[in-house]
C-alpha angles and dihedrals in degrees: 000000000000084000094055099044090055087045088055080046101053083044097066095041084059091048095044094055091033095055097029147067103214105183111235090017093170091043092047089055089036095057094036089056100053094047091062092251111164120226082264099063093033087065090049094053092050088056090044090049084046088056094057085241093113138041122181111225131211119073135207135233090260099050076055087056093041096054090046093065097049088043094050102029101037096020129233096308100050078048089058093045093059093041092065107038104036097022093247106163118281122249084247093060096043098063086045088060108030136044113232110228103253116192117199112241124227106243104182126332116006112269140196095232092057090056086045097054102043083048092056098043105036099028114029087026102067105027086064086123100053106068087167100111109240127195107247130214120205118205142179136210132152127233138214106267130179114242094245141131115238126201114215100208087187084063107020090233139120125250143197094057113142107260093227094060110027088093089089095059136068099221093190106111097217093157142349094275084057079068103048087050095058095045089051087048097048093037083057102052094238085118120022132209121253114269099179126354113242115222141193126196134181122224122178117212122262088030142086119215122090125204124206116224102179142013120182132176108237136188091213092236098107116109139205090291100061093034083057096056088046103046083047100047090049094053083043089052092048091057098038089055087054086241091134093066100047103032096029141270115291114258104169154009128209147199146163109255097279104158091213085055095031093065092037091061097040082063098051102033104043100038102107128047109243099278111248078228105070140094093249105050106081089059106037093048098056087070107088111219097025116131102234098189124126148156138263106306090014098291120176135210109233137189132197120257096217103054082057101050085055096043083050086057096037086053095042090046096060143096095245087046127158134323118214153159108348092004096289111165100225091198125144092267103062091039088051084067106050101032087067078070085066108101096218088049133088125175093270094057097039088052084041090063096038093039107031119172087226111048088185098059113118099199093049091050086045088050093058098046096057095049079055093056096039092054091051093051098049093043088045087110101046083049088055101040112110091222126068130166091198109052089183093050089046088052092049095042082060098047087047087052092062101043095057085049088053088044093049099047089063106032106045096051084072100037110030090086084189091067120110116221087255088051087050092038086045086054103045085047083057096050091047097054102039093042081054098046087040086047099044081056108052111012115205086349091083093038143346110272097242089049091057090042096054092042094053086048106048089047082046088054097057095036083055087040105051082052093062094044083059094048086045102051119329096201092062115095118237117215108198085208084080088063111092129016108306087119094068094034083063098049097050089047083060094050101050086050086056090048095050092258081281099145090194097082126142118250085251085057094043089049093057107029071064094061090041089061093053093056093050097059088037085059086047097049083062104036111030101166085064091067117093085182133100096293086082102040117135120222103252140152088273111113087207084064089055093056094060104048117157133193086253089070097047114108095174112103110253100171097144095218089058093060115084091199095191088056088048103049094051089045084064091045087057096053094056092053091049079055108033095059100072088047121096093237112132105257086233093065092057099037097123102176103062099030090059086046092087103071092223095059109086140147086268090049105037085176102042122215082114086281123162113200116224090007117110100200077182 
């Protein structure tokens, strides 16, 4: 009789959770359990939770997450919603369990204690629990911003003045003629409103999560001079919060191509020859040709990969295009000729990569790198065939050639995910020798001065930057993704989702879609199979896949120890003579040897005299 009572038993717990939704349904029979409850009372308890007449308390660190994602993605009411008709954690008890991401707004000049204080609450608060030192790269972008004043009630001040100017204004409303003040003032032009944010985040190597440390309205009219003093005083405040002995010493510091930044960082990241007496010297001075200046504590300019691999397209897609070989012009229009040869190419694909309708778009300039490369690698015997009926198309078929080795040896070390670090750093080597021999040919003829600058430098950075991985801990792997901005791109991608990708959002908007951000990825780092995002992409055939390659999805070995950057680098150097020598590039513009002989001739000043080409130090 007992046996089939607790069968009957058994039966109405099945048909409870099978007809109906409990809310908490795991939390109701947990609870249940450790308190002793028989299958009788724990089905009492999920009728009395269906009849709203009891709730379980006590929620995991998984229900907090959860809710985070409802509070910062749907907002407080969806979050309520969900409270009361699935049981998620209400907005009280989040904020009794979690800690919302707060960034520190700019009221008024940029100030040390702004960047202090963001760097104590978003970076050393919440890695309390890593104590491994990291190499950091710092790097800046700007933002949309509407052109609006902003009233901070925490601090009674106005927001969303430009930085620069805001000097000139007392932005504490103490009464209604403090108002009136600020409007004449802005009315006047003596103080401008806001036109983008400037931010700057902080991202170690070998993770994934950035942290913004400022964010500042700006009226675009600083120059070199200002963004010297800021790139400088954000690196200053990262070592004066201790931050660089228990996050990691700063290595980089990246940016997007911006010429105003562009200059500033050039005089702050490239001011001292590499010291004799560091770690790194013995090994990057034994690679001829490589430009060794830094700035103070070894800090080096870089730039994102992926802004160059679109300004390579951009160039080679108009009019003016690229010079090579024998003074062949690579333009659209001649591509648009021989791509057609491609057989996974028509005439509407072909127009679609050389005329996009988004010039911005990575996978499409990816796209067209690789069908570059394709095409010089399948007409690699008809260019070496010592016959030939079409001398122009032969001509064209060898500056093409080129163009897809020069292409390759800059694009597959950060797509090929079976590459070792050798293979990427043997690569890298290859771009920066033949872009300078190419270069030392042809001049801007073969690319725009800025663009070879930023490319040298950013190949420079990760050459530096692998080097100090080693130095820091050589078993540690070491991903050249993590190189540029990419970092920042993602989170603002983040935080216009979160604002509904409106672009016209206030500077207090701005400010906490921002956090919100931060909370997010912190959700995701946790719970990573939570994230829909580029962290689970599959390598396909997709060229959008390729454009959000991770260090999860690489299978090449990048253990930096394992890497010998001087073999590799010369490695590199040998393939673009092999090369080079059935080019018709005079032999002057690729003896590297001598060339690299005169100490102020290096990969950074093809021409020597110290002379950095597309940088003003005016």
């Amino acid at each position: 009789m007992t046996s089939l009572t607790q069968l009957d038993d058994y039966s109405c717990l099945l048909m409870a959770i099978s007809e109906h939704d409990i809310p908490r349904l795991q939390q109701v029979i947990k609870i249940a359990l450790d308190n002793g409850a028989s299958i009788r009372e724990v089905v009492n308890k999920l009728e009395d939770a269906l009849e709203g007449v009891y709730r379980p308390r006590g929620y995991g660190s998984c229900d907090i997450d959860i809710a985070m994602l409802v509070y910062r993605l749907g907002g407080c009411q969806l979050l309520y919603a969900l409270n009361h008709h699935v049981g998620v954690p209400s907005l009280r008890t989040l904020r009794a369990r979690s800690t919302f991401t707060t960034i520190t707004p700019t009221l008024g000049p940029i100030r040390n204690e702004q960047l202090d204080e963001n760097i104590h609450s978003v970076v050393l608060g919440t890695r309390t629990d890593i104590t491994s030192l990291r190499g950091v790269s710092f790097m800046i972008d700007e933002m949309a911003l509407e052109e609006m004043a902003v009233h901070f009630s925490k601090f009674n001040m106005i927001g969303g003045l430009c930085w620069k100017h805001s000097n000139v204004v007392d932005p504490v409303l103490r009464m209604y003629e403090s108002a009136v003040r600020i409007a004449h003032k802005i009315h006047n032009q003596e103080v401008h409103l806001g036109k983008e944010v400037t931010i700057i985040g902080v991202a170690c190597f070998s993770e994934d999560e950035l942290y913004p440390v400022l964010a500042a309205p700006t009226c675009k009219t600083e120059d070199a001079a200002d963004m010297e003093v800021i790139l400088a005083r954000a690196i200053e405040c990262w070592h004066a919060t201790g931050a660089d002995t228990r996050v990691g010493p700063v290595w980089s510091f990246a940016m997007d191509g911006d010429a105003t930044c562009c200059a500033a960082g050039h005089r702050l990241f490239l001011k001292h020859p590499l010291s004799i007496d560091s770690p790194l010297f013995a090994i990057l001075s034994d690679m001829p040709g490589l430009n060794t200046f830094t700035g103070d504590s070894e800090v080096m300019l870089d730039f994102d990969f992926k802004h160059i691999f679109k300004r390579i397209c951009t160039l080679i897609r108009s009019p003016v295009g690229i010079t090579l070989n024998n003074g062949r012009i690579i333009n659209a229009m001649m591509l648009s000729r021989y791509l057609l040869w491609l057989p996974a190419h028509n005439e509407a694909s072909i127009t679609k990569l050389l005329h996009p309708d988004d010039p911005q778009d990575v996978p499409r300039a990816i796209e067209l790198m690789q069908a570059i490369i394709t095409f010089s690698q399948l007409q690699h015997d008809s260019i070496d065939s010592s016959f030939s009926t079409n001398i122009d198309i032969r001509a064209d078929l060898a500056a093409i050639k080129l163009l897809g080795d020069l292409i390759q040896s800059i694009l597959l070390p950060f797509i090929n995910t079976n590459f070792s670090l050798t293979q990427q750093v043997q690569c890298l080597s290859c771009y920066t020798h033949l872009s300078f021999a190419i270069f030392h040919s042809h001049c801007r003829a073969f690319m725009p001065y800025q663009l070879y600058y930023d490319t040298q430098t950013m190949t420079k950075n990760i050459v530096f930057c692998i080097c100090k991985q080693q130095v820091l801990d050589p078993q540690e792997k070491f991903f050249i993704g993590d190189s540029g901005d990419n970092h920042l791109e993602l989170h603002f991608g983040r935080t216009r989702m979160i604002g509904g990708h409106n672009s016209g959002c206030s500077y207090s908007q701005v400010l906490d879609h921002l956090g919100a951000a931060k909370d997010i990825d912190g959700v995701f780092k946790r719970c990573p199979e939570l994230d829909p995002g580029h962290r689970r992409l599959k390598m396909g055939t997709r060229h959008e896949n390729v454009d959000h390659i991770n260090r999860e999805m690489w299978r090449g070995d990048t253990v930096s120890g394992h890497c010998d950057l001087p073999s590799a680098w010369q490695m590199g150097h040998d393939m673009v003579l092999s090369n080079l020598t059935r080019s018709q590039i005079d032999p002057i513009n690729y003896s590297f040897a001598t060339l690299f002989s005169d100490p102020g001739i290096d990969m950074l000043r093809p021409f020597g005299l110290n002379k950095y080409l597309g940088i003003s130090v005016d």
